[in-house]
C-alpha positions as CSV (number, residue, x, y, z in Angstrom):
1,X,0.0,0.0,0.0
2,X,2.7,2.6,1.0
3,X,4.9,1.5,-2.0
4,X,1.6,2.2,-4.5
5,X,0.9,5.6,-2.7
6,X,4.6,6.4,-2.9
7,X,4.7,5.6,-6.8
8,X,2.2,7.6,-7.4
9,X,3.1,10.2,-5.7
10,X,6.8,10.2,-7.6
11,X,5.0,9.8,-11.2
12,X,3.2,13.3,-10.7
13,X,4.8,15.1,-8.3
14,X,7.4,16.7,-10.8
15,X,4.2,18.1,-13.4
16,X,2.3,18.8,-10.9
17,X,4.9,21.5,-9.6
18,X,5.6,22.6,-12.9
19,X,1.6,22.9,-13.8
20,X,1.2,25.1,-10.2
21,X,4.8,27.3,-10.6
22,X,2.7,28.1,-13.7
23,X,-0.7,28.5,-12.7
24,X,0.6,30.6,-10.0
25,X,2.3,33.0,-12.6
26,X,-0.5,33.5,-14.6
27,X,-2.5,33.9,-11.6
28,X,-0.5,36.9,-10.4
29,X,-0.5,37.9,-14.1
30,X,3.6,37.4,-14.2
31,X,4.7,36.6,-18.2
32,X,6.0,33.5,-17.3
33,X,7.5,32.5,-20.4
34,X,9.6,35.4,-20.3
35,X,10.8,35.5,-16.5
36,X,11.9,31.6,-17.7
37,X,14.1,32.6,-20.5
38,X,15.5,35.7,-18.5
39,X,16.2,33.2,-15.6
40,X,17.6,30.8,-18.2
41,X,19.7,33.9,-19.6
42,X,21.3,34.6,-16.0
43,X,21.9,31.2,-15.4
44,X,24.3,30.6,-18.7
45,X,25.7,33.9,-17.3
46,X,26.4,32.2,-14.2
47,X,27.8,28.9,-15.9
48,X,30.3,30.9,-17.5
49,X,31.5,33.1,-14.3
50,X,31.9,30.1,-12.2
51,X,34.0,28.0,-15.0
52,X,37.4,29.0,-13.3
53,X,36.2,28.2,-9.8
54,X,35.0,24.8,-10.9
55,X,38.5,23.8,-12.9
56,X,40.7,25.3,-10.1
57,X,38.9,22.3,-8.0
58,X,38.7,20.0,-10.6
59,X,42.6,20.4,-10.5
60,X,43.0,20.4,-7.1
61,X,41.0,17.0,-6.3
62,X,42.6,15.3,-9.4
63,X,45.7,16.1,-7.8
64,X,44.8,14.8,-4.6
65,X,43.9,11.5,-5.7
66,X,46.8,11.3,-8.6
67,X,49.4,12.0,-5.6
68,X,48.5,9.1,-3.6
69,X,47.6,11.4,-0.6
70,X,43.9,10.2,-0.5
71,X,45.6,6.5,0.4
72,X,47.8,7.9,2.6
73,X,45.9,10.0,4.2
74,X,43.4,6.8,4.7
75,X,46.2,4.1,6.2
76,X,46.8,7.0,9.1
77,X,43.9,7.3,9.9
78,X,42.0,3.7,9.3
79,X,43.0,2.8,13.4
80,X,40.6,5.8,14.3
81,X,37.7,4.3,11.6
82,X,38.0,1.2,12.9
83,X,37.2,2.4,16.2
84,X,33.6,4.2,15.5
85,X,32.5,1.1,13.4
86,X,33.1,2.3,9.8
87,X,35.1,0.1,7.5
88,X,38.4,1.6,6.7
89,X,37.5,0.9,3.1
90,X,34.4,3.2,3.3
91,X,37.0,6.0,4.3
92,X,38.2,7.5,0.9
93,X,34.5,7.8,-0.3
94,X,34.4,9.6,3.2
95,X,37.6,11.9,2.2
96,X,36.4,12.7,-1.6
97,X,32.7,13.6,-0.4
98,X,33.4,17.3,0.5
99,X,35.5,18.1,-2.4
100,X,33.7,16.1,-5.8
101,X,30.5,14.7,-5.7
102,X,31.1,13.1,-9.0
103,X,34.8,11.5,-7.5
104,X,32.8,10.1,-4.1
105,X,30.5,8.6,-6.6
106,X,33.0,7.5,-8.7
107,X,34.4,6.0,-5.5
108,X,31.1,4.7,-4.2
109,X,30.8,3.1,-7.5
110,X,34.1,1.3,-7.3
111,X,33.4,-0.2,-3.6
112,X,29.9,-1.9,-5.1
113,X,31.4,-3.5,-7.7
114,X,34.4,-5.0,-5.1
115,X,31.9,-5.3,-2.3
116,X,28.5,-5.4,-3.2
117,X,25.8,-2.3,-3.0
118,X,23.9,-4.3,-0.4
119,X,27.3,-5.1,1.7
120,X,27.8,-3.2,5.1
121,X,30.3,-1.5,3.4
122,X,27.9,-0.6,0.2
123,X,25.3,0.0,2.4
124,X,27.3,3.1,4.8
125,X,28.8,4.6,1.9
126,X,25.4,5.0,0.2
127,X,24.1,6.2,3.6
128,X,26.7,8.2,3.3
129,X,27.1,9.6,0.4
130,X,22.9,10.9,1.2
131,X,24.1,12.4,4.4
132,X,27.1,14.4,3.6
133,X,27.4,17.1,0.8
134,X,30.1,18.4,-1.4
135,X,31.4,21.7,1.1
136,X,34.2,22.6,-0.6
137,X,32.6,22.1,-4.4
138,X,29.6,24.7,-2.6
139,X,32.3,27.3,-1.1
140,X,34.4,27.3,-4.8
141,X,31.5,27.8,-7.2
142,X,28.6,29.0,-5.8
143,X,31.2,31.8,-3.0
144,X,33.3,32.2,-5.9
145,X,30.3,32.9,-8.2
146,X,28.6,35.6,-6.1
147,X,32.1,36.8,-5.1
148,X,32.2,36.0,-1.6
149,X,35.7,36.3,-0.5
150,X,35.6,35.5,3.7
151,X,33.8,31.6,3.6
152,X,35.1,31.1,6.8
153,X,32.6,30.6,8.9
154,X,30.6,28.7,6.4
155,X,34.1,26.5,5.6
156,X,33.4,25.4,9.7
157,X,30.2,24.9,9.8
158,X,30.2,22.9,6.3
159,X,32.8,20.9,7.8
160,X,31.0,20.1,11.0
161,X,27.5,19.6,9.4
162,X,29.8,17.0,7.0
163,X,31.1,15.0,10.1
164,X,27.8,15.0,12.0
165,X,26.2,13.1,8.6
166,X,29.5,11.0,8.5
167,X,29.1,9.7,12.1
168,X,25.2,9.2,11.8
169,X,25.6,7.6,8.5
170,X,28.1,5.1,10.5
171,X,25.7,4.5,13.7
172,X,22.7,4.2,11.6
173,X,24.1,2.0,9.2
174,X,26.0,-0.3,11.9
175,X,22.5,-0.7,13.9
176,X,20.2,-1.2,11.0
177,X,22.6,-3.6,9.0
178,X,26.1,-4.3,10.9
């Protein structure tokens, strides 16, 4: 019964939206299809100011990961996983998370086709990977965009709001499947 309602309520949601985001519009006698194509026009604007924010950490990360720092980094540090329950080859995904989505995917990826997506270790990195977000990928393109120079504050709490979904990802995942 839930799994019907929930289908059904993922097949329309998404036009539904779109149909009231419209019908609102017209409602408050906004053009709509023009504030879309100006929106659409500042968003290409956008794209294009934030292109060397995104390749300076496109660089950065490839570096990272091409030095062999990510593994090292990981070996120090596996005593300490071990300790809170998480699976010291969960720990790069748990590294690469706050710099590249698209590498802790890529990393993700790797550990279901060793492991198995429905392994413990499959299971917290996906958990994981839902409960952490990309903080420094957020600070470089979207500060850098906007041209907000002093991210310190939001660097800290990014950071901590990262390791608070990286320990609950590990708890949760160790008492529902461990």
């Amino acid at each position: 019964m839930f799994v019907s309602v929930m289908n059904n309520i993922s097949l329309y949601a998404i036009p539904l939206i779109l149909l009231g985001i419209t019908t609102y519009g017209v409602v408050k006698k906004v053009k709509v299809y023009e504030a879309f194509t100006e929106g659409a026009k500042e968003g290409f604007t956008t794209a294009v100011r934030i292109i060397p924010f995104l390749t300076a950490m496109l660089v950065a990360i490839g570096v990272f990961r091409a030095s062999g720092s990510m593994d090292y980094f990981a070996k120090l540090v596996a005593p300490l996983t071990n300790a809170i329950g998480m699976p010291s080859e969960v720990l790069p995904m748990a590294i690469m998370r706050p710099l590249s989505g698209g590498g802790a995917s890529g990393i993700m990826n790797g550990l279901f086709t060793e492991y198995g997506p429905d392994s413990l270790v499959g299971r917290m990195a996906s958990v994981m990977n839902g409960s952490t977000d990309t903080t420094f990928y957020v600070l470089a393109v979207y500060f850098g965009s906007v041209s907000i120079k002093k991210g310190r504050y939001a660097l800290t709490a990014g950071l901590l709001a990262d390791l608070a979904g990286l320990l609950a990802a590990v708890i949760i995942t160790n008492m529902v499947f461990g």
